[in-house]
CHARMM-style PDB file with segment names, atoms N, HN, CA, C and O in Angstrom:
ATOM      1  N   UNK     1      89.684 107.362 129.078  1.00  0.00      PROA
ATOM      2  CA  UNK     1      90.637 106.388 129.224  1.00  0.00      PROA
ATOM      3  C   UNK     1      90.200 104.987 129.496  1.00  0.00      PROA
ATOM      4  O   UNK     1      89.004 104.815 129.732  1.00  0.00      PROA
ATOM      5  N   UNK     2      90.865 104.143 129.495  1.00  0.00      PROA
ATOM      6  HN  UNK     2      91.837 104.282 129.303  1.00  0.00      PROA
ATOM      7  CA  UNK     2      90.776 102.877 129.704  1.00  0.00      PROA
ATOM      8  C   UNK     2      90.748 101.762 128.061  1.00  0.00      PROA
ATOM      9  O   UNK     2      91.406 100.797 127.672  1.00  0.00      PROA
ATOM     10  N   UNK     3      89.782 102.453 127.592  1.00  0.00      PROA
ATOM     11  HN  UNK     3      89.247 103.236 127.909  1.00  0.00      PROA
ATOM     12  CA  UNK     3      89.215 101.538 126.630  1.00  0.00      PROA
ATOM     13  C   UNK     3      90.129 101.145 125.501  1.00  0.00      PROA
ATOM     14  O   UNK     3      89.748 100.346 124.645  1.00  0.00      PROA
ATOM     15  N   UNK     4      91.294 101.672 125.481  1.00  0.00      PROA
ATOM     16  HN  UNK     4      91.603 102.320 126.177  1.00  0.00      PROA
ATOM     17  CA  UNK     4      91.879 101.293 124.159  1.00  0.00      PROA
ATOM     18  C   UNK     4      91.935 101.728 123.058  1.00  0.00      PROA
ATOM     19  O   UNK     4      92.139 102.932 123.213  1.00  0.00      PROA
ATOM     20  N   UNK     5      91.885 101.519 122.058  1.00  0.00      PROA
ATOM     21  HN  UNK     5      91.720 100.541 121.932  1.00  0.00      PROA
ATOM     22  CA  UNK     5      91.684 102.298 120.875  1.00  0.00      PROA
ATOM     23  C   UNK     5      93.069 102.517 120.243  1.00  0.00      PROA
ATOM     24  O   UNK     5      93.957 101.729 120.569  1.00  0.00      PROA
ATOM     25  N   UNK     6      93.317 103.402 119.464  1.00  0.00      PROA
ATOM     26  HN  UNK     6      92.595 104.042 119.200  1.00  0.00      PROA
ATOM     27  CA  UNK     6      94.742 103.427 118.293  1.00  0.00      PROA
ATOM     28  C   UNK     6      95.033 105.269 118.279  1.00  0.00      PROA
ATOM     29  O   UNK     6      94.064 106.026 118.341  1.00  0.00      PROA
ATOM     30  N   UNK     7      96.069 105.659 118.216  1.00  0.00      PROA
ATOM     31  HN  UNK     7      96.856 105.044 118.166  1.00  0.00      PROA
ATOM     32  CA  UNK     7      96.597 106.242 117.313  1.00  0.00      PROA
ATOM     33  C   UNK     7      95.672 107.621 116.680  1.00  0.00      PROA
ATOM     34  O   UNK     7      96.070 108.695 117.130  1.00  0.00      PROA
ATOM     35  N   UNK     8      94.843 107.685 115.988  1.00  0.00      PROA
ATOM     36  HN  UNK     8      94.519 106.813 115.623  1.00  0.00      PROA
ATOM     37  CA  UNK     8      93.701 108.163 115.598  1.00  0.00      PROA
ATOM     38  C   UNK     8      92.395 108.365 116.341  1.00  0.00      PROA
ATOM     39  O   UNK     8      91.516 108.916 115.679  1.00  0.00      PROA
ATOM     40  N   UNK     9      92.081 108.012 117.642  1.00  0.00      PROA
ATOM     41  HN  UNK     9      92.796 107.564 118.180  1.00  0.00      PROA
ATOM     42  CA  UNK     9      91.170 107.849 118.131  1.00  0.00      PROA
ATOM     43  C   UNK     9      90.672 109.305 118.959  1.00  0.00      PROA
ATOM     44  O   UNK     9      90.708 109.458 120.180  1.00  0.00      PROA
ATOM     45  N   UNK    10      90.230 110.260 118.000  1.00  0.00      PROA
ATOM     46  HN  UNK    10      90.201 110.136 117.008  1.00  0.00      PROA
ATOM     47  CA  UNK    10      90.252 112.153 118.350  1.00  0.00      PROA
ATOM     48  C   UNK    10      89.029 111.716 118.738  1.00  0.00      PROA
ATOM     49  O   UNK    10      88.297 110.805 118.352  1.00  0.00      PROA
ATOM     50  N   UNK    11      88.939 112.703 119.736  1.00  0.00      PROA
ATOM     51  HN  UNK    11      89.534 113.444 120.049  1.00  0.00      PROA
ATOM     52  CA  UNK    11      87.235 112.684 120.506  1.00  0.00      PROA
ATOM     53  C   UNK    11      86.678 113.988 120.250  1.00  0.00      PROA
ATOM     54  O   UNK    11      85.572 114.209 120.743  1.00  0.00      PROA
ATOM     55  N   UNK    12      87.393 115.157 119.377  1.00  0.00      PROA
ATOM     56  HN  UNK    12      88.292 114.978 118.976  1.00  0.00      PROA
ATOM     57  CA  UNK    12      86.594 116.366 119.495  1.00  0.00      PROA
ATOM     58  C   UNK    12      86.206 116.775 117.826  1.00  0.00      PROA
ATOM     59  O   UNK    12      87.019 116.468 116.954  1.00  0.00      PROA
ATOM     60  N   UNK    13      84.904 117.489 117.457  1.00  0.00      PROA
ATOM     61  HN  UNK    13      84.243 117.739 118.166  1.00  0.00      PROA
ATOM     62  CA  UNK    13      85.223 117.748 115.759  1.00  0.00      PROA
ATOM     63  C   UNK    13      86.123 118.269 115.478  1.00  0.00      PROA
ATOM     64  O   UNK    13      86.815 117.857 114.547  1.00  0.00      PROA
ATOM     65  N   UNK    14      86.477 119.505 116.275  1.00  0.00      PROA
ATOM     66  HN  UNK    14      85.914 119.840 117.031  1.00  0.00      PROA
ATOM     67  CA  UNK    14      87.757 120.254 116.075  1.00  0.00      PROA
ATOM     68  C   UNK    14      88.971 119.236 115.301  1.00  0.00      PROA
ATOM     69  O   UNK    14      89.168 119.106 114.093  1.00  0.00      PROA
ATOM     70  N   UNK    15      89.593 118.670 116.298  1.00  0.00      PROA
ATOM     71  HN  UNK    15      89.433 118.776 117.279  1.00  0.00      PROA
ATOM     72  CA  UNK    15      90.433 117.594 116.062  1.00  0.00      PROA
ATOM     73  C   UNK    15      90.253 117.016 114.989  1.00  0.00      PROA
ATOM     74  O   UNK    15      91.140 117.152 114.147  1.00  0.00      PROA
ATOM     75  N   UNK    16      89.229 116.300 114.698  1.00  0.00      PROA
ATOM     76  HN  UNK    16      88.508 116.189 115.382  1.00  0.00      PROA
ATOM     77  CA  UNK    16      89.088 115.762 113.621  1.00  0.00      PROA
ATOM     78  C   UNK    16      89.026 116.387 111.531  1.00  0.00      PROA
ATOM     79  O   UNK    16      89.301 115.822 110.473  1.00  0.00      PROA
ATOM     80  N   UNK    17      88.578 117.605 111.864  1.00  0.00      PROA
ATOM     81  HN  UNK    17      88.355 118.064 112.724  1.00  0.00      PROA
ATOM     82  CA  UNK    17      88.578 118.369 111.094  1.00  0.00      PROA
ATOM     83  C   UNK    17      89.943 118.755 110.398  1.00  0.00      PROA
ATOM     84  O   UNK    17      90.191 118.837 109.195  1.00  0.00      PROA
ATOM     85  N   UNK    18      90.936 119.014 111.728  1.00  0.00      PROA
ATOM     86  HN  UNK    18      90.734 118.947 112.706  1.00  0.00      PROA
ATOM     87  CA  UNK    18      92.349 119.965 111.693  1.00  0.00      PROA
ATOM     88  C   UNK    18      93.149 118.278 111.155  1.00  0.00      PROA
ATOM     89  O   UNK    18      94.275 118.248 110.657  1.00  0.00      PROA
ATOM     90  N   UNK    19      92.426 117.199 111.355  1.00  0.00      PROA
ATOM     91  HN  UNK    19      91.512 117.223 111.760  1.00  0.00      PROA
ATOM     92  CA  UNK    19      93.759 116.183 111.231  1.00  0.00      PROA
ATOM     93  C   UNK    19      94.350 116.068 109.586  1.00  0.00      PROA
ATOM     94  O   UNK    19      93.588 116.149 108.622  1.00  0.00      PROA
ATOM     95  N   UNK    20      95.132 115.962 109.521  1.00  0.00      PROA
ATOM     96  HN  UNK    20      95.751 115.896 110.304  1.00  0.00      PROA
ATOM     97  CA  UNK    20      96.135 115.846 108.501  1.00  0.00      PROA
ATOM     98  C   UNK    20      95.715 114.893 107.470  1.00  0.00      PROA
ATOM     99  O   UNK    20      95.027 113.949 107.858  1.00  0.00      PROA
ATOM    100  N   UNK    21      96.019 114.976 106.179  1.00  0.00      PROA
ATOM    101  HN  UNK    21      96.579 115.742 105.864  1.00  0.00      PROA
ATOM    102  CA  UNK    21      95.600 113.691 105.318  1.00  0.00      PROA
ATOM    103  C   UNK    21      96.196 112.294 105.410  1.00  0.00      PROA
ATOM    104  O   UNK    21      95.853 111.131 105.198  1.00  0.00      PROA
ATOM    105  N   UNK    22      97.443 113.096 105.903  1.00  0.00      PROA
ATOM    106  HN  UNK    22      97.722 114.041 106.075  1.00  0.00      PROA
ATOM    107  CA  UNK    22      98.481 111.258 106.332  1.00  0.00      PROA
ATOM    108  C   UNK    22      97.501 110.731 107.760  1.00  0.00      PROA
ATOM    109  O   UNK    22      97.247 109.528 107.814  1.00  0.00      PROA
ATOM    110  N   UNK    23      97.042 111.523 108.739  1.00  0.00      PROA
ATOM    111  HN  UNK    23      97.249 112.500 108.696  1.00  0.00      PROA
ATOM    112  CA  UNK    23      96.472 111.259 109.755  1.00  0.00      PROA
ATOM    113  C   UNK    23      95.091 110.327 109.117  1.00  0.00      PROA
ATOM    114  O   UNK    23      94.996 109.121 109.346  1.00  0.00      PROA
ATOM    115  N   UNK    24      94.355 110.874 108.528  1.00  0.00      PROA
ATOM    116  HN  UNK    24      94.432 111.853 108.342  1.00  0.00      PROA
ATOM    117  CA  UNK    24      93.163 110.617 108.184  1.00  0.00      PROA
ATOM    118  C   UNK    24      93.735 108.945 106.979  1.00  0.00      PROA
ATOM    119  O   UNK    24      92.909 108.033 106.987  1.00  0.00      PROA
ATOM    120  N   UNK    25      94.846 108.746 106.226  1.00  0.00      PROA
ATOM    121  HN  UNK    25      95.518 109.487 106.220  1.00  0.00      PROA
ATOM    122  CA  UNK    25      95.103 107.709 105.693  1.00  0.00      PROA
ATOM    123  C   UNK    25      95.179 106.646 106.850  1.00  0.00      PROA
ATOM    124  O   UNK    25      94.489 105.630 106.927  1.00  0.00      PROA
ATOM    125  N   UNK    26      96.104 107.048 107.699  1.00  0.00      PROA
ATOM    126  HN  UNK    26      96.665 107.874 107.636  1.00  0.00      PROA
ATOM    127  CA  UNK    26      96.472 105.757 108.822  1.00  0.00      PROA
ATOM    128  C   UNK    26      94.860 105.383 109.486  1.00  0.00      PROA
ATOM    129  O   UNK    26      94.880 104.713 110.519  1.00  0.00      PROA
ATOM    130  N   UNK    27      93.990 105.639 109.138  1.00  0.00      PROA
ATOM    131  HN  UNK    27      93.974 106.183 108.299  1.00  0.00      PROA
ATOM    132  CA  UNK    27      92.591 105.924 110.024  1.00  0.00      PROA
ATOM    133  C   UNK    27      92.223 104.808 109.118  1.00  0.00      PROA
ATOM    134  O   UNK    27      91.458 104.199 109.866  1.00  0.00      PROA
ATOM    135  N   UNK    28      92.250 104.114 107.995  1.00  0.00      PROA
ATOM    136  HN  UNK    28      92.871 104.609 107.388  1.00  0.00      PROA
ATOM    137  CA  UNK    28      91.907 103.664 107.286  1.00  0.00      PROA
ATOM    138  C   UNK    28      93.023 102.793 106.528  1.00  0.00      PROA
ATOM    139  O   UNK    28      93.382 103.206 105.426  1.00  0.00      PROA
ATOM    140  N   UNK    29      93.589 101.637 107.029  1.00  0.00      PROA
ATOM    141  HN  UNK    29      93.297 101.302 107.925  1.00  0.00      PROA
ATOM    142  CA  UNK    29      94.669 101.425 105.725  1.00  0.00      PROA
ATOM    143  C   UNK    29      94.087 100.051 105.404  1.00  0.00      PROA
ATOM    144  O   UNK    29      94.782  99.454 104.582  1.00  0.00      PROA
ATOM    145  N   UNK    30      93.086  99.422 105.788  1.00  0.00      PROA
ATOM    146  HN  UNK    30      92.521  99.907 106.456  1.00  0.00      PROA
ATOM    147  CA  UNK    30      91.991  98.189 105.250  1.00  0.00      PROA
ATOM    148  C   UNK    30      91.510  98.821 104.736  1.00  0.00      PROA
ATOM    149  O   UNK    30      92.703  98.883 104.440  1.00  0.00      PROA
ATOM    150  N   UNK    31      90.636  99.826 103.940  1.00  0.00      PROA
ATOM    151  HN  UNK    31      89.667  99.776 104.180  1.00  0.00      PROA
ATOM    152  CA  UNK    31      89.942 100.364 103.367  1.00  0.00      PROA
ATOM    153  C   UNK    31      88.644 100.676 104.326  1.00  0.00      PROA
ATOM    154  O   UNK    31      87.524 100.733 103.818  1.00  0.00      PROA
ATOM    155  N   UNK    32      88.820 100.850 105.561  1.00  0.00      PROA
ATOM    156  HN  UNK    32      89.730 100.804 105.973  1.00  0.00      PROA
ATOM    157  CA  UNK    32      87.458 101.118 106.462  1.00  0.00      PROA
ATOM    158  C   UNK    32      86.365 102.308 105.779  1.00  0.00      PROA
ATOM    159  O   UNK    32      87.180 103.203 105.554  1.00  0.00      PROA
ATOM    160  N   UNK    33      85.576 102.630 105.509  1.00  0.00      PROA
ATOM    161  HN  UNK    33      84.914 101.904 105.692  1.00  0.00      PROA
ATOM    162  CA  UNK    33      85.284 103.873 104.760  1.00  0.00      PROA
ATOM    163  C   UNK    33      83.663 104.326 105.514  1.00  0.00      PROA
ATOM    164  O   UNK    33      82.960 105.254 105.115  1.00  0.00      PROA
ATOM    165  N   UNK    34      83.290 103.269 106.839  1.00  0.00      PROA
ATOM    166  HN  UNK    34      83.861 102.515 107.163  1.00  0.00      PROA
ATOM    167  CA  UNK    34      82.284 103.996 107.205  1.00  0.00      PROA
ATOM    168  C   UNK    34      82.515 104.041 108.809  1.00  0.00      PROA
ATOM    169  O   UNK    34      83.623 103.902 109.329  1.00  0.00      PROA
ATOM    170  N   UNK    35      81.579 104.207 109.358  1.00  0.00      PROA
ATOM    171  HN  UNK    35      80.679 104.319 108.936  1.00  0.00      PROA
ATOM    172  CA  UNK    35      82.002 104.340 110.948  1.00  0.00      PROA
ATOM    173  C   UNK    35      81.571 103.189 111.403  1.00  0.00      PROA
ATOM    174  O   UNK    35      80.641 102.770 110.714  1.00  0.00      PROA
ATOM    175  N   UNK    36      82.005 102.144 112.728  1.00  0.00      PROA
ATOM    176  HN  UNK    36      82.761 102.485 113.288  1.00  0.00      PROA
ATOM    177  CA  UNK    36      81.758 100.929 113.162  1.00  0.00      PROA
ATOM    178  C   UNK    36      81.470 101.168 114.611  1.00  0.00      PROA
ATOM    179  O   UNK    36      82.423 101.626 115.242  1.00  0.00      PROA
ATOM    180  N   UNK    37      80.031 100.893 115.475  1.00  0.00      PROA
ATOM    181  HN  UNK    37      79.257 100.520 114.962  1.00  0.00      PROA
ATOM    182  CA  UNK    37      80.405 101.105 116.418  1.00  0.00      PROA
ATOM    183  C   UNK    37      81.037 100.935 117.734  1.00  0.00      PROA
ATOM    184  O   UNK    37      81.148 101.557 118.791  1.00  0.00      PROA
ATOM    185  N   UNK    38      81.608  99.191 116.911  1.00  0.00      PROA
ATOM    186  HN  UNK    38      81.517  98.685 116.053  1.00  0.00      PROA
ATOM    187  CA  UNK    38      82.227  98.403 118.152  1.00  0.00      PROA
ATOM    188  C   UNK    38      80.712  97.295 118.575  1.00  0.00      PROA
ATOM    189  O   UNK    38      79.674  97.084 117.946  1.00  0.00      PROA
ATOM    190  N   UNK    39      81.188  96.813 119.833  1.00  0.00      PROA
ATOM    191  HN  UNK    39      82.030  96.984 120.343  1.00  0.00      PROA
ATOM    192  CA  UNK    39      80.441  95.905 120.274  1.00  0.00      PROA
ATOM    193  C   UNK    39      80.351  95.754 121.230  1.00  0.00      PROA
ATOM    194  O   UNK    39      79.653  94.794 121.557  1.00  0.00      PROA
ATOM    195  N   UNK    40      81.072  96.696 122.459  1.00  0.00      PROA
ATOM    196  HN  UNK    40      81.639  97.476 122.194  1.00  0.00      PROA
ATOM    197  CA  UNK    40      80.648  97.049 123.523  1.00  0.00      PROA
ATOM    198  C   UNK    40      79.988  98.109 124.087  1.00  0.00      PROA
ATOM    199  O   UNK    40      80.626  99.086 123.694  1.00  0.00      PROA
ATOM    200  N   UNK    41      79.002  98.532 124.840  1.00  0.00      PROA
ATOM    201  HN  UNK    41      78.483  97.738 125.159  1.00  0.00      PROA
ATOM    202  CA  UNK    41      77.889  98.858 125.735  1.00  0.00      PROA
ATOM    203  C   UNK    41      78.483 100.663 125.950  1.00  0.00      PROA
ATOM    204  O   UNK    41      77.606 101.525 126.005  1.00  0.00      PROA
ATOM    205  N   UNK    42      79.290 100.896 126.009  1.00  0.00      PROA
ATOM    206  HN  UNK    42      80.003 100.195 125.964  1.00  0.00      PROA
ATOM    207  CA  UNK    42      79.442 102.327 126.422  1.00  0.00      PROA
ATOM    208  C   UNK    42      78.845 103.132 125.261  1.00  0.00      PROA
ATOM    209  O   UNK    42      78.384 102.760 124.181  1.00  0.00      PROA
ATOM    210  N   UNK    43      78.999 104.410 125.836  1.00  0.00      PROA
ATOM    211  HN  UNK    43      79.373 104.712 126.713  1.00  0.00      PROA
ATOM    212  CA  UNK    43      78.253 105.282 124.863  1.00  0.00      PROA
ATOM    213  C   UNK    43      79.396 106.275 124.556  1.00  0.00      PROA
ATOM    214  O   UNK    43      79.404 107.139 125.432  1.00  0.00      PROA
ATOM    215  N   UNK    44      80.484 106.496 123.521  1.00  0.00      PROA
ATOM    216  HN  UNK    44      80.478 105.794 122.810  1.00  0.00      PROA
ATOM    217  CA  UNK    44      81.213 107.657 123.404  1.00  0.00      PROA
ATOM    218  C   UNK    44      80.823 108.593 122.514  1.00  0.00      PROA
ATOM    219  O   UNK    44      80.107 107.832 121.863  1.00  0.00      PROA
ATOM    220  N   UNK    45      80.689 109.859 121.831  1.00  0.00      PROA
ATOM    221  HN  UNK    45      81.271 110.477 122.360  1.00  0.00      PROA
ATOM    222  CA  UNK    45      80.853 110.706 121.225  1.00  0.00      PROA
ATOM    223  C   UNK    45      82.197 110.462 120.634  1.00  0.00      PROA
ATOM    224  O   UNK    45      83.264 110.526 121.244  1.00  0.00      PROA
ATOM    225  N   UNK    46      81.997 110.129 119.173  1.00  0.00      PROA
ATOM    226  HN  UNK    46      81.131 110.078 118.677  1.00  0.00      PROA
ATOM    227  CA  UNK    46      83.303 110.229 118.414  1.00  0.00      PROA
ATOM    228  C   UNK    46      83.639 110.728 116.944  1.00  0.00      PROA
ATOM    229  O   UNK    46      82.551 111.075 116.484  1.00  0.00      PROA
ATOM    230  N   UNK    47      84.452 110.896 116.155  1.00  0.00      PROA
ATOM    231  HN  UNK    47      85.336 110.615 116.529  1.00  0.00      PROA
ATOM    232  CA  UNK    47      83.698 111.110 114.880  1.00  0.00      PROA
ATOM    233  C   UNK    47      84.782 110.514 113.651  1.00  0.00      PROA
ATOM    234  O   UNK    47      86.008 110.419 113.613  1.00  0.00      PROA
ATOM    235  N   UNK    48      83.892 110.230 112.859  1.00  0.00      PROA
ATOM    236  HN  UNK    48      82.895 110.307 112.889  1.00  0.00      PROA
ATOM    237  CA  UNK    48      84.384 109.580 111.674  1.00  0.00      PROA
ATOM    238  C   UNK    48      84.636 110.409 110.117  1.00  0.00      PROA
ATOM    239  O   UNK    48      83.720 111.046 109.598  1.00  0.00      PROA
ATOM    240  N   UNK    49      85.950 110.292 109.512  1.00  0.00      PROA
ATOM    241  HN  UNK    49      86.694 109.775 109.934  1.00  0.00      PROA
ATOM    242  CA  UNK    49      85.932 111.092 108.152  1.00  0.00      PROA
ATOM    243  C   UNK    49      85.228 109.889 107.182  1.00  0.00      PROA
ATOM    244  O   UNK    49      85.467 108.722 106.873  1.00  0.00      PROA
ATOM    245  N   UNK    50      84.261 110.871 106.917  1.00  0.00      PROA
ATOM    246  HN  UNK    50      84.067 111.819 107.169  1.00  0.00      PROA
ATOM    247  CA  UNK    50      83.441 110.121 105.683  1.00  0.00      PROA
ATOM    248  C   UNK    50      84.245 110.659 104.406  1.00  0.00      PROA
ATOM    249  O   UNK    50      84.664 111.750 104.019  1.00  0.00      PROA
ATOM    250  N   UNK    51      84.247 109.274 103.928  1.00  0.00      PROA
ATOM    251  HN  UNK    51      83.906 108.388 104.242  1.00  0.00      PROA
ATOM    252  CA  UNK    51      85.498 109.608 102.636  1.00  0.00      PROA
ATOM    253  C   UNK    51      84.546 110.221 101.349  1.00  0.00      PROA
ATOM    254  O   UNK    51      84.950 111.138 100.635  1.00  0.00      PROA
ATOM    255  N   UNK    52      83.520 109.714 101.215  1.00  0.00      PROA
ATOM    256  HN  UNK    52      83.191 108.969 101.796  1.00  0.00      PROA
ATOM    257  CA  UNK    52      82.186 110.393 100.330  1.00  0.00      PROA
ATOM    258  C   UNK    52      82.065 111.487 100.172  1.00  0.00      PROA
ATOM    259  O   UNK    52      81.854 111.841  99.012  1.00  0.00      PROA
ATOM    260  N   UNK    53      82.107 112.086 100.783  1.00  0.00      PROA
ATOM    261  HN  UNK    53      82.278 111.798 101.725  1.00  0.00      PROA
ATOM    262  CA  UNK    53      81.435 113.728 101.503  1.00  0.00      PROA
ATOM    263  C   UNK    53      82.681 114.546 101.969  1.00  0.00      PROA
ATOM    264  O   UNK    53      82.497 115.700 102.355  1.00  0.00      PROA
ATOM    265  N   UNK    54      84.225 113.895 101.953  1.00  0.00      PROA
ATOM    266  HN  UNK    54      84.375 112.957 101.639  1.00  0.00      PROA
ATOM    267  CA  UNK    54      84.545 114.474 102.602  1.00  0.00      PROA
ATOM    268  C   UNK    54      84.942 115.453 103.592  1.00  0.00      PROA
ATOM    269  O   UNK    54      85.656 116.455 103.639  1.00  0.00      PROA
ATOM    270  N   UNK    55      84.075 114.657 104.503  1.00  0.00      PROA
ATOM    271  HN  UNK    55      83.496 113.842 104.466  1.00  0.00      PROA
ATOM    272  CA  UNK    55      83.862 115.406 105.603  1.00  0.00      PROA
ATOM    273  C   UNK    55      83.607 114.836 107.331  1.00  0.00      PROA
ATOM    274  O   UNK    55      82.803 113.952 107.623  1.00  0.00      PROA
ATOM    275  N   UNK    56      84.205 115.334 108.010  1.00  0.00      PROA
ATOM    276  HN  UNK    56      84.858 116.053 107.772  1.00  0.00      PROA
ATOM    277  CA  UNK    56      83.785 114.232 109.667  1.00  0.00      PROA
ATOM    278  C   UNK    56      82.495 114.666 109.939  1.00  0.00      PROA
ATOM    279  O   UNK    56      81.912 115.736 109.761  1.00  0.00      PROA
ATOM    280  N   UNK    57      82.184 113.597 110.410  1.00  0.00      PROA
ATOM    281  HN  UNK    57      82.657 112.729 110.554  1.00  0.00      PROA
ATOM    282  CA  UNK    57      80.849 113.472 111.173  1.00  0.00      PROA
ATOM    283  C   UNK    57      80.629 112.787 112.613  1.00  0.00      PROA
ATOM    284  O   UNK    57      81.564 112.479 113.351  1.00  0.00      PROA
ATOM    285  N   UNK    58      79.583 112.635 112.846  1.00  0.00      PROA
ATOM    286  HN  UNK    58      78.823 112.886 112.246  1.00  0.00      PROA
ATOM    287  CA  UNK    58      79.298 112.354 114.340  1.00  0.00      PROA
ATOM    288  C   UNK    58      79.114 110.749 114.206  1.00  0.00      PROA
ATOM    289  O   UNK    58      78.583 110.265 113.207  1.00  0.00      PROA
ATOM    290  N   UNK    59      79.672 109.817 115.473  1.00  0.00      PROA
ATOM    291  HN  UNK    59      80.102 110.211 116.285  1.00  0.00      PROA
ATOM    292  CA  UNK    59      79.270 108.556 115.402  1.00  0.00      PROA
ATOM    293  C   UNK    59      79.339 108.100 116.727  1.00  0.00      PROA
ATOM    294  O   UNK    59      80.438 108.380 117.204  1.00  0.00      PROA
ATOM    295  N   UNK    60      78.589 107.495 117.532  1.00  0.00      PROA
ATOM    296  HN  UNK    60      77.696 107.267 117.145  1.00  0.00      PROA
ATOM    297  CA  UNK    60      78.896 106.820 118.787  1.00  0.00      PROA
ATOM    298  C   UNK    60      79.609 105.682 118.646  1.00  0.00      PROA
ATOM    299  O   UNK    60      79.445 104.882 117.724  1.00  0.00      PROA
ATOM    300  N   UNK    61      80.349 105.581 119.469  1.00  0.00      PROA
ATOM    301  HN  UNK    61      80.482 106.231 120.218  1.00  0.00      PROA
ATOM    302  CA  UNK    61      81.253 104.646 119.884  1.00  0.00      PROA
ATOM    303  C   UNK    61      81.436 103.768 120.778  1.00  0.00      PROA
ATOM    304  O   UNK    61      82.053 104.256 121.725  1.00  0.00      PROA
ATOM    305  N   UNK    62      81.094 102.300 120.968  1.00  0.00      PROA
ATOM    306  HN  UNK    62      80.594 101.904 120.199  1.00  0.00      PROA
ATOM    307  CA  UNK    62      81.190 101.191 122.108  1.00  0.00      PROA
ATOM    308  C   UNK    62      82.210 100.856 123.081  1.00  0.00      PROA
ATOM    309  O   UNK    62      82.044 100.373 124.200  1.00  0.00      PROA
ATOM    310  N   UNK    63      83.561 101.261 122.355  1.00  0.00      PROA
ATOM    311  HN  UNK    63      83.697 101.654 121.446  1.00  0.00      PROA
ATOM    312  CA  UNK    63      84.989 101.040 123.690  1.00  0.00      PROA
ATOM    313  C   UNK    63      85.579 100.119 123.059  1.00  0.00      PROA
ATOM    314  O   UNK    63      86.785  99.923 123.214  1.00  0.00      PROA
ATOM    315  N   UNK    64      84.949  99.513 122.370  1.00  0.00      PROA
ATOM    316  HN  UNK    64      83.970  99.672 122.245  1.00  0.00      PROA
ATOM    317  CA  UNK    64      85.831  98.126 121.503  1.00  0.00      PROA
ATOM    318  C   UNK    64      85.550  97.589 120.842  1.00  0.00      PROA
ATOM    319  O   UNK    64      84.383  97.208 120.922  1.00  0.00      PROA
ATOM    320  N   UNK    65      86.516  97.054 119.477  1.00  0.00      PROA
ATOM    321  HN  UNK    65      87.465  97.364 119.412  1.00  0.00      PROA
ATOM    322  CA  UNK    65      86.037  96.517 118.613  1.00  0.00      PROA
ATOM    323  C   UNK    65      86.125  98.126 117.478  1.00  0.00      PROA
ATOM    324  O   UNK    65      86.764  99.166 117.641  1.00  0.00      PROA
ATOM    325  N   UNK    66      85.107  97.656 116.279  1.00  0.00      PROA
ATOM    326  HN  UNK    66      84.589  96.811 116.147  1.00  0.00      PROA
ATOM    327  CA  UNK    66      84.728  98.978 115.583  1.00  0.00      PROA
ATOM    328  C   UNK    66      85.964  99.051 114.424  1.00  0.00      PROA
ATOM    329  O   UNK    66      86.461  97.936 114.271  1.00  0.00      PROA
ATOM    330  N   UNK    67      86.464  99.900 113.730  1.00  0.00      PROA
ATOM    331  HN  UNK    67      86.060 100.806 113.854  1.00  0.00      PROA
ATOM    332  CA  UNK    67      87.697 100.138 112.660  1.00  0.00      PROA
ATOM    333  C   UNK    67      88.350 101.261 113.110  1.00  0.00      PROA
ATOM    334  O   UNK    67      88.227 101.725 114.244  1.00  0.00      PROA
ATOM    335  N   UNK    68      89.145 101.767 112.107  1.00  0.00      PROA
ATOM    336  HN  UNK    68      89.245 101.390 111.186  1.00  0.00      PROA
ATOM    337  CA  UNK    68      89.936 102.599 112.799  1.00  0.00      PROA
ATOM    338  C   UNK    68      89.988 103.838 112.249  1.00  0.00      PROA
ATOM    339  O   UNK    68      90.925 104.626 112.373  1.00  0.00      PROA
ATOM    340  N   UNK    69      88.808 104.043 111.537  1.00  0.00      PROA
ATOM    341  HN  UNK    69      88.047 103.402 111.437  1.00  0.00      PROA
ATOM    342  CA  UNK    69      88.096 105.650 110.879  1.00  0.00      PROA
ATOM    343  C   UNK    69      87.487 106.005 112.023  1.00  0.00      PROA
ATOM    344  O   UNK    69      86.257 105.943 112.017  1.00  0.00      PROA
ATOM    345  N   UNK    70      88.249 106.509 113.407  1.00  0.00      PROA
ATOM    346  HN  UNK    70      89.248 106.559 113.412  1.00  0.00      PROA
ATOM    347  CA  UNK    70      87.485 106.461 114.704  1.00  0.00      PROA
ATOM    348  C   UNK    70      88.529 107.877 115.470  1.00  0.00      PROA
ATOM    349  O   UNK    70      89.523 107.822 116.195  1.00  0.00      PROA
ATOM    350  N   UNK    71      87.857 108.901 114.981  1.00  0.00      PROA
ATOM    351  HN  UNK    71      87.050 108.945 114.392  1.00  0.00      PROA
ATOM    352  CA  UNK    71      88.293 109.876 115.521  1.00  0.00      PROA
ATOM    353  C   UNK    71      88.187 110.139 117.532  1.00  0.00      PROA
ATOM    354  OT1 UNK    71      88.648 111.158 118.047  1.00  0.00      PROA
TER     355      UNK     71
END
């Protein structure tokens, strides 16, 4: 908690895996298509659908900032 984030912001693979295609569209409606890690100092475990491969993967996460392919 604290940091903010959107809507989309799943912290587990599980989650990310099970999310929905409308879920996984709203994750992306700029065309975000890779993972960002923000620009602040924390360290999260998060994960991103790589639209390539389709498939989530692992990405650390800063607390802020970043896009919104941010499980």
């Amino acid at each position: 908690g604290g940091c903010g984030g959107n809507e989309n912001n799943i912290r587990t693979l599980e989650e990310c895996e099970s999310a929905s295609p409308d879920q996984r569209a709203l994750a992306r409606p700029e065309g975000d298509k890779q993972a960002a890690p923000g620009n602040c100092f924390a360290y999260l475990l998060r994960y991103y659908y790589d639209l390539l491969e389709c498939i989530c993967k692992k990405c650390i996460y800063g607390c802020c900032g970043g896009n919104r392919n941010n499980f």
